[in-house]
C-alpha positions as CSV (number, residue, x, y, z in Angstrom):
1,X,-6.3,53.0,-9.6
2,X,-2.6,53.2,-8.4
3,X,0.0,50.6,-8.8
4,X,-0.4,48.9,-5.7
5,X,-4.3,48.4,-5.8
6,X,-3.3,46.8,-9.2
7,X,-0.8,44.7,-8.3
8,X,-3.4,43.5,-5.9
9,X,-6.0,42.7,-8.0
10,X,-3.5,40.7,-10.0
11,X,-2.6,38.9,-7.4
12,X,-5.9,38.0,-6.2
13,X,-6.8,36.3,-9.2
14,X,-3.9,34.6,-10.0
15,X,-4.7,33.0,-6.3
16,X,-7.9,32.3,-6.6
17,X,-6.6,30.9,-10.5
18,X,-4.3,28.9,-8.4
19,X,-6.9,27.6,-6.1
20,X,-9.6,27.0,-8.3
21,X,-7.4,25.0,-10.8
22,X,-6.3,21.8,-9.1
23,X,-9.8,21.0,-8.7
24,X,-10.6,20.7,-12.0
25,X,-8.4,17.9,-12.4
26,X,-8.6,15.9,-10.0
27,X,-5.5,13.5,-9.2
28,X,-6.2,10.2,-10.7
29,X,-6.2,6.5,-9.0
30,X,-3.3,4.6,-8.6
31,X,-3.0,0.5,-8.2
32,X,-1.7,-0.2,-5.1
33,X,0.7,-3.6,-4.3
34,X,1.7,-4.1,-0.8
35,X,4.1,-7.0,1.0
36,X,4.0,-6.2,4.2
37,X,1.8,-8.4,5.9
38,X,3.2,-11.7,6.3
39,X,1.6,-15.0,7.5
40,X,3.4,-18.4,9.3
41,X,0.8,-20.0,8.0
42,X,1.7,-23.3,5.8
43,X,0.3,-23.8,2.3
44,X,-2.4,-25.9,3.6
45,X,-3.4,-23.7,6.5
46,X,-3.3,-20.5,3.9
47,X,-5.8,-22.5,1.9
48,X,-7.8,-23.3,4.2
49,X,-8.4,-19.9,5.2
50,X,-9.2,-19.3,1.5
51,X,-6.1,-17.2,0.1
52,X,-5.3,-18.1,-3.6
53,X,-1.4,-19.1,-3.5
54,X,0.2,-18.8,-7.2
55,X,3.9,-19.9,-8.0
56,X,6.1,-17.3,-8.7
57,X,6.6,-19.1,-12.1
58,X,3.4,-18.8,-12.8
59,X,2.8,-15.3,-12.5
60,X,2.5,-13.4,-16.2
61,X,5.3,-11.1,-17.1
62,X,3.7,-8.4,-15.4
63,X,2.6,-9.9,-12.2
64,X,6.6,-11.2,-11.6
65,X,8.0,-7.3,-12.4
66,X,5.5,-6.0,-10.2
67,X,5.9,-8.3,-7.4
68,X,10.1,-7.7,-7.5
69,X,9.7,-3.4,-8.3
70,X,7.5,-4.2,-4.6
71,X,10.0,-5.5,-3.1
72,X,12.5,-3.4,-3.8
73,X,10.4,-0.3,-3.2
74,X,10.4,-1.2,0.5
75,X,6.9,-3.2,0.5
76,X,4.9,-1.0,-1.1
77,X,4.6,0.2,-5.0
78,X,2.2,2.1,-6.5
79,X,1.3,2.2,-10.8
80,X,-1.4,4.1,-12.8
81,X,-4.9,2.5,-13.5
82,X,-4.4,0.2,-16.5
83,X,-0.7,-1.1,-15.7
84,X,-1.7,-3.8,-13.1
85,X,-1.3,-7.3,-13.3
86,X,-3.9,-10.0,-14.2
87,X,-3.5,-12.2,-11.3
88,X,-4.5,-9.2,-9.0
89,X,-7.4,-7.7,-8.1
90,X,-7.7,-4.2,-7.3
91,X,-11.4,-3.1,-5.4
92,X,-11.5,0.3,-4.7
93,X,-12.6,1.8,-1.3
94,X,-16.0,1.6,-2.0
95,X,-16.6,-2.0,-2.9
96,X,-14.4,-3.1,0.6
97,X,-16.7,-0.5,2.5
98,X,-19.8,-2.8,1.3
99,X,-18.1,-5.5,2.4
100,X,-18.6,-6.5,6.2
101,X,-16.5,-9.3,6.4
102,X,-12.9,-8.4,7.0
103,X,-11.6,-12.0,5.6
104,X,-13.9,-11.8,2.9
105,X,-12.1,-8.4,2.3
106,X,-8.5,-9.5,2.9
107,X,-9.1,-12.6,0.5
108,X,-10.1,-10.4,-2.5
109,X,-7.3,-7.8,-2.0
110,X,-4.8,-10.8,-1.1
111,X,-2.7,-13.5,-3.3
112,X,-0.2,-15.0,-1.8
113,X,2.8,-15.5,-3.9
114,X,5.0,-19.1,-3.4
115,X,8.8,-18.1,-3.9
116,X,10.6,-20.7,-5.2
117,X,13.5,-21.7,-3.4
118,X,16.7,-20.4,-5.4
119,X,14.9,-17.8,-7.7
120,X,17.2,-14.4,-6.9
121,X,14.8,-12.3,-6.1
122,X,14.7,-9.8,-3.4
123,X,14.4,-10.8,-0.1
124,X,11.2,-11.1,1.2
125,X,10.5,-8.2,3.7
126,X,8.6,-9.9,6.3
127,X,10.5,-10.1,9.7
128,X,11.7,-13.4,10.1
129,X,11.4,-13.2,14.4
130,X,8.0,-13.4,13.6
131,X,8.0,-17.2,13.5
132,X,9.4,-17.6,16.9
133,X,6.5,-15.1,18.1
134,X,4.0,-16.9,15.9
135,X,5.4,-20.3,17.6
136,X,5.3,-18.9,20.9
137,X,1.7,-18.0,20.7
138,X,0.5,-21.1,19.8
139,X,2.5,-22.8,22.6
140,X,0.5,-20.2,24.9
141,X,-2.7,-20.8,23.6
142,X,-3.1,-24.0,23.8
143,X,-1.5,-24.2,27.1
144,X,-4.5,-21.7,28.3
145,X,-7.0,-25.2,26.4
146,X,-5.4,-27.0,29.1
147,X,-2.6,-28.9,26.7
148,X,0.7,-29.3,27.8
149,X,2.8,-27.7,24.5
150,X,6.7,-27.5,25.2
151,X,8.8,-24.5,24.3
152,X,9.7,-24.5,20.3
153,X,12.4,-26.1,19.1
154,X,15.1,-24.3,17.0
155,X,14.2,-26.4,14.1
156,X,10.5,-25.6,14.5
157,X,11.3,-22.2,14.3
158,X,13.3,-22.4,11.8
159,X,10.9,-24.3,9.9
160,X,8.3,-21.6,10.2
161,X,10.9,-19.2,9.1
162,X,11.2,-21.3,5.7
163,X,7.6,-20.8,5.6
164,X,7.3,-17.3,5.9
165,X,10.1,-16.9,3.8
166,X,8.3,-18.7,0.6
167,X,5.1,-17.7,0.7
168,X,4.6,-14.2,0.7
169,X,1.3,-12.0,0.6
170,X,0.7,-9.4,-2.1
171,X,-1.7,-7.3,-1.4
172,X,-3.8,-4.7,-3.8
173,X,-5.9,-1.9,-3.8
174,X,-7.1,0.8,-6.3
175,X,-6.9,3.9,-3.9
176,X,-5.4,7.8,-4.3
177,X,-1.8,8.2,-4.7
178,X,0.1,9.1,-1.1
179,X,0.5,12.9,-0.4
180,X,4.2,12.6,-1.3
181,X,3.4,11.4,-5.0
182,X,4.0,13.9,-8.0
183,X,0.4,14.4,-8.8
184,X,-0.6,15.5,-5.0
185,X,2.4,17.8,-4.7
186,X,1.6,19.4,-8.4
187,X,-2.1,20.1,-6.5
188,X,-0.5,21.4,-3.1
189,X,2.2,23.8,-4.5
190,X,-0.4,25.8,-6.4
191,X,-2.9,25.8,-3.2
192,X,-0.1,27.0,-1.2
193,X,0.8,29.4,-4.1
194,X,-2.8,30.6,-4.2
195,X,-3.0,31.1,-0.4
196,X,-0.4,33.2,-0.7
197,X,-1.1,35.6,-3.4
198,X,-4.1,35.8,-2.5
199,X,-3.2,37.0,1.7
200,X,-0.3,39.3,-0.5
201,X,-2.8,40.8,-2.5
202,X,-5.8,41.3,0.0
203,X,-2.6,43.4,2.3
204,X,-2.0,45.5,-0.6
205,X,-5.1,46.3,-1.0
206,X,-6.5,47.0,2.1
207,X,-2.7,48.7,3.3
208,X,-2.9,52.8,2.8
C-alpha cells in the first residue's frame, strides 16, 4: 500500500469518526423564554381569556433575572434544562402537539408579567403602534355589527399603549437550541469536517 492509498484510508475514518460521533451525543434541550407577542388587552380582558398575570414583584429571584436577560437579549433567551423559573412552565413539543386547542396551548406556555410602573427595567419590546392598530380594528369591527364607533382618540390610544406597556407576555417552551447555538455548531463543524475527509480520501483513493 503506497502513501497515498494510506493517507486515504486515514482519512476515511477520521470522516466517518467525524460523522458518526455527533450522534452519539445528542444536543440537549434548552428552556425557551420569549416576549414578543404582545396583547392590548386590559387586565380584566387578559383574565378573562384565562392568562395567569403575576406582578413583577412577585416573581422569585429567578423568574425576575430571567424575564430582564429576555429582554435584553432582543425577546428571546434561551437556558439549559434545570435553570428555569418556577412561575413558568415549559411543555415540550410533544405535549403541545397533543393539545388541539391553540388557546389551551398558548395559556400553558403563557404568563403575562404586570410591570410596575417605575421599576427600571428594560423596555418592553412590543411595538407600541400596535395600540392604535389594535384600536382601529375594533372601531372597524364593530362598525361592520352595524355600530356607529368614532375614530380613536389620542388619549384612547394612548391608554392602550399604557396597557401594552405594563403587561407583557412571557412565553416558554422546552425545545432544541437554534442552529446558531454552541452545541449545534460543535455537531455541524465535525459533519462538515467528516464530509470532507471523507470526499478527500475517497479521490485519493480511487485517483491513479
Amino acid at each position: 500500500m503506497n502513501r497515498r492509498d494510506t493517507l486515504g484510508n486515514a482519512l476515511l475514518v477520521l470522516g466517518v469518526v467525524a460523522l458518526i460521533g455527533p450522534a452519539l451525543f445528542p444536543v440537549q434541550p434548552v428552556l425557551y423564554h420569549d416576549t414578543g407577542d404582545g396583547s392590548p388587552a386590559n387586565e380584566s380582558q387578559l383574565r378573562e381569556q384565562g392568562y395567569r398575570i403575576v406582578a413583577y414583584e412577585n416573581l422569585s429571584e429567578r423568574g425576575q433575572r430571567l424575564y430582564v436577560e429576555t429582554l435584553r437579549a432582543g425577546g428571546e433567551y434561551t437556558v439549559p434544562v434545570g435553570e428555569g423559573a418556577p412561575e413558568f412552565s415549559y411543555p415540550d413539543s410533544e405535549r403541545l402537539g397533543e393539545m388541539e386547542d391553540y388557546d389551551e396551548r398558548r395559556r400553558l406556555t403563557t404568563v403575562v408579567i404586570e410591570r410596575p410602573p417605575e421599576a427600571g427595567l428594560p423596555p418592553a419590546d412590543e411595538p407600541l403602534r400596535a395600540a392604535e392598530y389594535s384600536l382601529r380594528r375594533e372601531r372597524r369591527e364593530r362598525n361592520e355589527e352595524g355600530e356607529r364607533v368614532e375614530t380613536p382618540s389620542e388619549a384612547a390610544v394612548e391608554e392602550r399603549q399604557r396597557a401594552i406597556a405594563r403587561y407583557d407576555l412571557v412565553t416558554t417552551r422546552t425545545d432544541k437550541p437554534p442552529l446558531t447555538a454552541t452545541p449545534q455548531l460543535l455537531r455541524i463543524v465535525p459533519a462538515l469536517l467528516g464530509i470532507f475527509a471523507i470526499g478527500t480520501g475517497g479521490y485519493l483513493r480511487s485517483s491513479p
